[in-house]
Backbone as CSV, one residue per row, in Angstrom:
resi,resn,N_x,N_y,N_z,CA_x,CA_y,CA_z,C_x,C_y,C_z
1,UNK,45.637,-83.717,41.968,44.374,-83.277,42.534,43.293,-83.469,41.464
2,UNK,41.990,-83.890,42.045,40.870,-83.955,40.797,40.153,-83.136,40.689
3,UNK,39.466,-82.973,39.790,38.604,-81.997,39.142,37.425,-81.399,40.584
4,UNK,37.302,-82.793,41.273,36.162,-82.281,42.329,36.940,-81.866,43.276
5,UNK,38.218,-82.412,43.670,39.203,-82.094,45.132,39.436,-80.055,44.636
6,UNK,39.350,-80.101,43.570,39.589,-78.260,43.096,38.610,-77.422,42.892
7,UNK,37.283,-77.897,42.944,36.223,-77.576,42.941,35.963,-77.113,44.515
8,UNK,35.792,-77.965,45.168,35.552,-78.223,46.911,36.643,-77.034,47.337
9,UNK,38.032,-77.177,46.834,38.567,-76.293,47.314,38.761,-74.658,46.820
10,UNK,38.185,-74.232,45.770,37.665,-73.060,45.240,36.307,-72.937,45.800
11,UNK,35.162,-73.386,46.236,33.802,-73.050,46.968,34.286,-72.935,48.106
12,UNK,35.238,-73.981,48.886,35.646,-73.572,50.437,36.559,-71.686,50.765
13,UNK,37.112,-71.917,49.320,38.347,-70.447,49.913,37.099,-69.287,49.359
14,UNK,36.082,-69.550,48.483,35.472,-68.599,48.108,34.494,-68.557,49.148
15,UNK,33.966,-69.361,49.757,32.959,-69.295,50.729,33.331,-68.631,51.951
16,UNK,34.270,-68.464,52.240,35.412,-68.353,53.789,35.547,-66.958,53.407
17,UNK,36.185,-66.646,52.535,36.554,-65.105,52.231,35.016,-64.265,52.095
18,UNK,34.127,-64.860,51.389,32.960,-64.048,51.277,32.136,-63.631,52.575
19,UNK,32.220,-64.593,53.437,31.741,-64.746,54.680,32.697,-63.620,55.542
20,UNK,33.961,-63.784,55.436,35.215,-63.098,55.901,34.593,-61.300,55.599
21,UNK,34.759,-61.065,54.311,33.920,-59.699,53.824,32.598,-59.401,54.247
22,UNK,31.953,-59.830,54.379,30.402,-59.935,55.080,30.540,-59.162,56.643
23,UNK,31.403,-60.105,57.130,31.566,-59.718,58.596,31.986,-58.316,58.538
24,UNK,33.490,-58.048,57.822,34.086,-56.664,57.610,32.954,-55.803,57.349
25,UNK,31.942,-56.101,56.627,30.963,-54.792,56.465,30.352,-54.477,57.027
26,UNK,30.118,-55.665,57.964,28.833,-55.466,59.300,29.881,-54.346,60.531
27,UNK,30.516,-54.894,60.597,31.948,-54.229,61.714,31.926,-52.751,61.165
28,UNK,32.081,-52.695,59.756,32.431,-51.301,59.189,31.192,-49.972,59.636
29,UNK,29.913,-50.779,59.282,28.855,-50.048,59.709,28.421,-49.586,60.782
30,UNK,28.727,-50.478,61.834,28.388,-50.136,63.144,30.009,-49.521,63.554
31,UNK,31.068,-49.514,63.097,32.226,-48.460,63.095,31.231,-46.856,62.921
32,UNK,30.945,-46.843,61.801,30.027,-45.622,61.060,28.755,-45.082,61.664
33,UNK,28.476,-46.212,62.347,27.467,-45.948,63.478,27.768,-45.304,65.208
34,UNK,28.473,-46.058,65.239,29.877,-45.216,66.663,30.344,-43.801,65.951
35,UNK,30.043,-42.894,64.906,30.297,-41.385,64.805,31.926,-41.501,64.134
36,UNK,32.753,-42.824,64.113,34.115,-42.420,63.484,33.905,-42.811,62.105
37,UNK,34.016,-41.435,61.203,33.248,-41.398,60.093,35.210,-42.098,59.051
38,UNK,35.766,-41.600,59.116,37.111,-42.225,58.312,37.588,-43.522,58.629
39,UNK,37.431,-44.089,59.449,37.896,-45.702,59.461,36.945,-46.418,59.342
40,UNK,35.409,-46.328,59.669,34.416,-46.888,59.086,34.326,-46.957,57.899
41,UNK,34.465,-45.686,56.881,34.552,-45.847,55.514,35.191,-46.202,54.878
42,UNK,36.604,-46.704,54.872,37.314,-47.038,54.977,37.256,-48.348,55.166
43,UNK,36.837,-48.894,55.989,36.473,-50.534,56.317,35.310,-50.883,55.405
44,UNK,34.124,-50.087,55.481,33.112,-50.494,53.795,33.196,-50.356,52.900
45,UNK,34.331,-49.406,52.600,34.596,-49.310,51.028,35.513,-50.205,50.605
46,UNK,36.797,-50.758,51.591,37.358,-52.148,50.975,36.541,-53.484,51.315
47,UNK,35.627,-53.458,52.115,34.717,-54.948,51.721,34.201,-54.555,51.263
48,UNK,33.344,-53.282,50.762,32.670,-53.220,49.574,33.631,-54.077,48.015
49,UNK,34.444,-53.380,47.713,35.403,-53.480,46.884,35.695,-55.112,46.768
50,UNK,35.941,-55.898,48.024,36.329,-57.097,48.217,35.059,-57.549,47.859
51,UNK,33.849,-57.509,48.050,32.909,-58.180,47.787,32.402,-58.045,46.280
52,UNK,32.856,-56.814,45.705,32.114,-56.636,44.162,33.313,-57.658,43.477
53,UNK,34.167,-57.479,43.544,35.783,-58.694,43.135,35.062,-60.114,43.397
54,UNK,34.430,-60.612,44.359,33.779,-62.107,44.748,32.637,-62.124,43.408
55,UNK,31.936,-61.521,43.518,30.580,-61.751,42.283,30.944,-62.563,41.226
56,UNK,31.978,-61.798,40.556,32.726,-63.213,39.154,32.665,-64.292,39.423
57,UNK,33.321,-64.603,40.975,34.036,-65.372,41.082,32.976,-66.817,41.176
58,UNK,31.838,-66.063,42.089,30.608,-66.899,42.651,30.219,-67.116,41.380
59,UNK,29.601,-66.226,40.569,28.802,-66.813,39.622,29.579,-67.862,38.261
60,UNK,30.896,-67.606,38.096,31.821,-68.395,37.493,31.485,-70.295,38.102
61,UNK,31.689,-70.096,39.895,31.456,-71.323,40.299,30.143,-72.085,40.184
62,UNK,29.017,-71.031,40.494,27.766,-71.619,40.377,27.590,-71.653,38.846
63,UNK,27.898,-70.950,37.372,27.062,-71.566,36.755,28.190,-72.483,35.540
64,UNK,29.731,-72.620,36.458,30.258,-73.497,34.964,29.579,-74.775,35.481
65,UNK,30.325,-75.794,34.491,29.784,-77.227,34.481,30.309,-77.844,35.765
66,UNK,29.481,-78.951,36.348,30.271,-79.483,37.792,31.040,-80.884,37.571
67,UNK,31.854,-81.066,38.028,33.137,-82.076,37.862,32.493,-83.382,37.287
68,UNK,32.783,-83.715,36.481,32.562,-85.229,35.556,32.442,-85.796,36.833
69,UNK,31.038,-87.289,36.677,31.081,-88.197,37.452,32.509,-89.361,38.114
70,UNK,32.397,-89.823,38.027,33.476,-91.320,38.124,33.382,-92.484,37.375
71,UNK,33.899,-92.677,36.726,33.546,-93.751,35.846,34.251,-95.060,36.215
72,UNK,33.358,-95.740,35.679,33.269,-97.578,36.667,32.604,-98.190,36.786
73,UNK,32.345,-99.049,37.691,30.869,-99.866,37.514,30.440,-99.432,39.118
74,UNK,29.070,-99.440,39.033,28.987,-98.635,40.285,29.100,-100.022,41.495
75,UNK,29.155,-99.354,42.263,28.742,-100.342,43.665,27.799,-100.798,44.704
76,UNK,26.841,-100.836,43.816,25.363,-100.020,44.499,24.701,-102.035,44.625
């Protein structure tokens, strides 16, 4: 696998799961909003949790270096 095929696929599983947690919190709130105060909290405090765990992860991806070009002669 190359440097970019592991790249693409760390932004895809990080993008999917973050999105994945996003939803859970929206669900959790309007749980909390329907009056059932223990499974709502419960549902925002682990995507809370799941989402403070993502932050590293995002900013690790956005600010290391991005995958070496290709080297060759181009084809342009």
């Amino acid at each position: 696998m190359t440097a970019k095929e592991d790249l693409n696929r760390r932004v895809w599983r990080t993008a999917l799961l973050t999105v994945g947690l996003l939803a859970a919190l929206i669900f959790g709130i309007i749980v909390l909003a329907g009056s059932d105060w223990i499974p709502g909290a419960i549902i925002v405090a682990a995507s809370l949790i799941g989402l403070a765990g993502q932050i590293p992860i995002i900013a690790k991806l956005c600010g290391g270096p991005g995958p070496s070009p290709p080297h060759g002669k181009p084809t342009g």
